[in-house]
N, C-alpha and C positions, 0 to 999 in steps of 0.2 A: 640377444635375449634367449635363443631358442638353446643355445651353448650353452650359458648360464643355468638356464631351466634342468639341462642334460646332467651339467656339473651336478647339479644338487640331487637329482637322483640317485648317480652315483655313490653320492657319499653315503646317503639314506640307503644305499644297498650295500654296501661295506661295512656300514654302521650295525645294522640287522646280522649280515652274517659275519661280526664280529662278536658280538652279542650272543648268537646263536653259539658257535664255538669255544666260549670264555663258560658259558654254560653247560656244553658238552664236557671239557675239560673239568670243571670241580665235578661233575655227576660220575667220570670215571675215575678221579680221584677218590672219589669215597668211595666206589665199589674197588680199586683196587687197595686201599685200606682195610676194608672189613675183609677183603678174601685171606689178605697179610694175616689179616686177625683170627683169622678162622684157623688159619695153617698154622701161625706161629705164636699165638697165644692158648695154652693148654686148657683152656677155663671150659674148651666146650666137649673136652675128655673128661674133665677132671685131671686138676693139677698135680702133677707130680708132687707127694709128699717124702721129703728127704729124710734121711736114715738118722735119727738124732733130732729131731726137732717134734716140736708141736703141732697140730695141723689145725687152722682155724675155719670153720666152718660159716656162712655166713645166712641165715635164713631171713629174707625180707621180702613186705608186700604182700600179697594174694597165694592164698597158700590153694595149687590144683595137682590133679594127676599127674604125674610127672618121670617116666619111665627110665629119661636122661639122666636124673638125677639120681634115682635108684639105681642103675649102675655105676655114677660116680660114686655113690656112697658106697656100694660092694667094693670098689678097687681102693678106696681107704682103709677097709677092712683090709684087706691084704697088703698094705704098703707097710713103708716101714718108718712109718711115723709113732712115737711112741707114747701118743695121746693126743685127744681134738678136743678142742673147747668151741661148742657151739653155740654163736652170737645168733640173737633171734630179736627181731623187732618187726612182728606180724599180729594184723587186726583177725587173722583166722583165713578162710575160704571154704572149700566143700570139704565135709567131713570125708569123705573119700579119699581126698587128696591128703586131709592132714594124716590118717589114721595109715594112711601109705608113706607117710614119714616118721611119723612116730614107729611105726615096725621095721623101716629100715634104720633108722637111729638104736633103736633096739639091738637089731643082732650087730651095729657097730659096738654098742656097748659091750655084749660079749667080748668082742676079739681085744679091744683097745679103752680105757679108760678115756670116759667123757663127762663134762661137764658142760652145764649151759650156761651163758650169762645174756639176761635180762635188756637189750638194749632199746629202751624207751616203751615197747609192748610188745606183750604177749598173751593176746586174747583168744578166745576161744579155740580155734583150728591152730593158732600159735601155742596156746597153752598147752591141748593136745602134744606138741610137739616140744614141748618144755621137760615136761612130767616124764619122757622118754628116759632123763636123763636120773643118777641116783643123788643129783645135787645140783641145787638152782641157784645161781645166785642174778641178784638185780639190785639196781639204784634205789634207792629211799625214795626217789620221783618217779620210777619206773611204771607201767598201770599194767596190772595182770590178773586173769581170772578171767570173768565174762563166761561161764560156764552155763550156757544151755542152745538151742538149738534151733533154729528159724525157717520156715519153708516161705520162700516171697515167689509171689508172683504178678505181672500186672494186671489189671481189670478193666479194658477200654467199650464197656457195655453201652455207659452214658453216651461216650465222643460217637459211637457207631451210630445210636439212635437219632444225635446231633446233626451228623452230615448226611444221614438217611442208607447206612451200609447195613446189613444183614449178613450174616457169615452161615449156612446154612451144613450141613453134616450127615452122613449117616453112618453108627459105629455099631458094632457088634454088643455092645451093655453099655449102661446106665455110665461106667465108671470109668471105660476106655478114654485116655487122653483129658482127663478132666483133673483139673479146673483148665479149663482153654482159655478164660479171660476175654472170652468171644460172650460169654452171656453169664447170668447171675450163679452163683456155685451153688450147688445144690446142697440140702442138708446133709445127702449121705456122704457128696466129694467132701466136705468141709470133714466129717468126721472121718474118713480114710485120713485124710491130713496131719488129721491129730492122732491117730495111733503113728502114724511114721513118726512124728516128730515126739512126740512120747516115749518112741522106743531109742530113737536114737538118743534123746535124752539119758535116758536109763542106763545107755552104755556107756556119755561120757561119764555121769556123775558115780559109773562104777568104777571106772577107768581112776580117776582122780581118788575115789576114797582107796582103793589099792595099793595105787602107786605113792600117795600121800600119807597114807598108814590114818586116813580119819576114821573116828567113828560115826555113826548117823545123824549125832546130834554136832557135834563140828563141819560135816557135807554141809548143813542143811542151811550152817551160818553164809555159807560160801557159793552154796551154787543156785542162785537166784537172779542169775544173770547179770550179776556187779562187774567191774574193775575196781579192784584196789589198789593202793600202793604198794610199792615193796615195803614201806612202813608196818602199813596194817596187813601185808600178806606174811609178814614174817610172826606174826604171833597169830594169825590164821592159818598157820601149816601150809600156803602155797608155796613158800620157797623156802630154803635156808638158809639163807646168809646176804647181807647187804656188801654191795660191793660191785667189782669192775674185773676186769681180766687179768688184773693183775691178784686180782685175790682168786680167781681159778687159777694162776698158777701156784699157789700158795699150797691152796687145797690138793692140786695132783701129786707136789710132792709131800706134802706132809702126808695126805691120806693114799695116796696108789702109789706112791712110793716113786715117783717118775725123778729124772737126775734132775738136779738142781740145774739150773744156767740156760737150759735149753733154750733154743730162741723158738719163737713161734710165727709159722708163716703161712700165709694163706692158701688156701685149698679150695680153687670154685668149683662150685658143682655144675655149671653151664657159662653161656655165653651167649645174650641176647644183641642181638642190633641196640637194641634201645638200650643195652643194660652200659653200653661202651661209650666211656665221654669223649671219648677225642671221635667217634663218631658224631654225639650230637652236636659237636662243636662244628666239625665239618657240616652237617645239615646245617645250620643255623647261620654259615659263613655263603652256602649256596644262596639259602632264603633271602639273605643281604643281600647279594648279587644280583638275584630276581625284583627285588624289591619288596620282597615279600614277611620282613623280618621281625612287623610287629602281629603277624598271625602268630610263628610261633611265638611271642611272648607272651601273648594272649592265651593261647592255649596250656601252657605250662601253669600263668598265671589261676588258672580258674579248673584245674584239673581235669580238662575233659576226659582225657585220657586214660585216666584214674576210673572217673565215673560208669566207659564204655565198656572197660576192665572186668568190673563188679558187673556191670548188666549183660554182661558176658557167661559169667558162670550159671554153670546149671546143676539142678539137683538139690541135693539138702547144704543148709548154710550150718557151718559153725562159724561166726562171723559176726564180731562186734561193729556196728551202725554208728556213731554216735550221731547225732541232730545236726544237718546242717548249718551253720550260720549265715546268718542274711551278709 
């Protein structure tokens, strides 16, 4: 009996560090994948763009500061790619971050003919980044616009007073680090608020009538904080033309004169863990292994990821919200 008993420890301890090491193995499997990835995939230089072709640019998600990415975009500037058509499908992020894409998109345009096209949205901090360009094109179902400006912040005054916590302070004026969301905003933080978000306002909606060639009474149809379609954004002056990348190719060569045939190829401006599928496939083949495989499907499902994203950024939002659905 006492053998027996012995036997089946054994196995339970071969079993364990079987188990142990099957999971050692896929965890250095992905980390020696992503390093592959890092070295032998150019996305996190920016991709080599070839002498004779198109450079596709590709703008998605949460649009923030992004320093990587502005030197990716300078060394297309200097490549010898002989035009970028930049695909954009973004809800916006912090005017900081868009307004630092739009001016490097800018002096891309100097060197090199660019055009945008519309892929699915481009709202606010994305529209920012649209307008860069001297010609838009988007889908008929594409939703673009959302032109104005948001300051969020959370309020947990009530849950404090709820559970009995007090957050207590001493600042230097009235106005230092305010609204803290530790206790009620005062009427003057509330109107500091609204001049920031007033002015930044007043720069996008200058920004757009500029770049858009409107006058005051066409702004004023448009920037109220909508999404349109490219339907109604096309006889609303947000873009130019309905269409797909194959109609930006159309347009660079009939209007910039770019040689007919080119092929166009992609040009990334980084390279995230997360942004790489044959990584999340490898996480998600560990999780299975672990047992763990309906967490991540749960979480993809229900976007937390997403949500932690957004409650991430700081500063002023250009960034369309829509309403969650139950």
């Amino acid at each position: 009996m006492s053998l027996d008993s012995d036997i089946i420890v054994d196995r339970r301890r071969i079993r364990r560090k079987l188990t142990f090491w099957r999971v050692m193995a896929a965890l250095i499997a992905i980390a020696a994948i992503a390093g592959f990835a890092l070295i032998a995939t150019p996305g996190a230089r920016g991709t080599f763009a070839a002498a004779g072709s198109i450079a596709r640019v590709q703008i998605d998600g949460l649009i923030r500061s992004d320093s990587d990415r502005t030197q990716a975009l300078e060394r297309l500037e200097n490549s010898q790619a002989a035009a970028v058509i930049v695909h954009i499908n973004s809800p916006g992020g912090t005017t900081a971050g868009s307004e630092q894409l739009y001016d490097s998109l800018v002096r891309l345009k100097a060197k090199k003919p660019l055009v945008v096209v519309v892929e699915g949205l481009a709202a606010s901090g994305g529209y920012i980044t649209a307008i860069a360009s001297d010609h838009i094109i988007a889908q008929q179902s594409s939703l673009v616009g959302s032109i104005g400006v948001l300051f969020q912040y959370p309020n947990v005054t009530e849950l404090l007073k709820t559970i009995g916590v007090k957050v207590e302070e001493v600042k230097s004026s009235p106005l230092k680090a305010a609204p803290n969301g530790f206790e009620p905003t005062s009427p003057e933080a509330r109107a500091a608020l609204d001049e920031l978000v007033k002015d930044s306002y007043a720069w996008f909606k200058g920004l757009v009538k500029e770049r858009r060639g409107m006058d005051d009474t066409q702004l004023e149809k448009v920037a109220d904080g909508r999404v349109f379609t490219g339907r109604q954004a096309i006889d609303l002056k947000l873009i130019d033309q309905i269409g797909d990348e194959k109609t930006a190719v159309t347009w660079l060569v009939e209007q910039k004169g770019v040689k007919k045939g080119l092929s166009v190829r992609d040009y990334k401006l980084q390279s995230r863990f997360g942004d790489l599928p044959f990584l999340k496939t490898a996480a998600a083949v560990t999780l299975e292994a672990l047992g763990l495989g309906s967490i991540a499907h749960q979480i993809g499902q229900t976007g937390v990821a997403q949500a932690v994203d957004r409650f991430g950024m700081d500063g002023m939002l250009a960034l369309w919200q829509p309403a969650a659905s139950n």
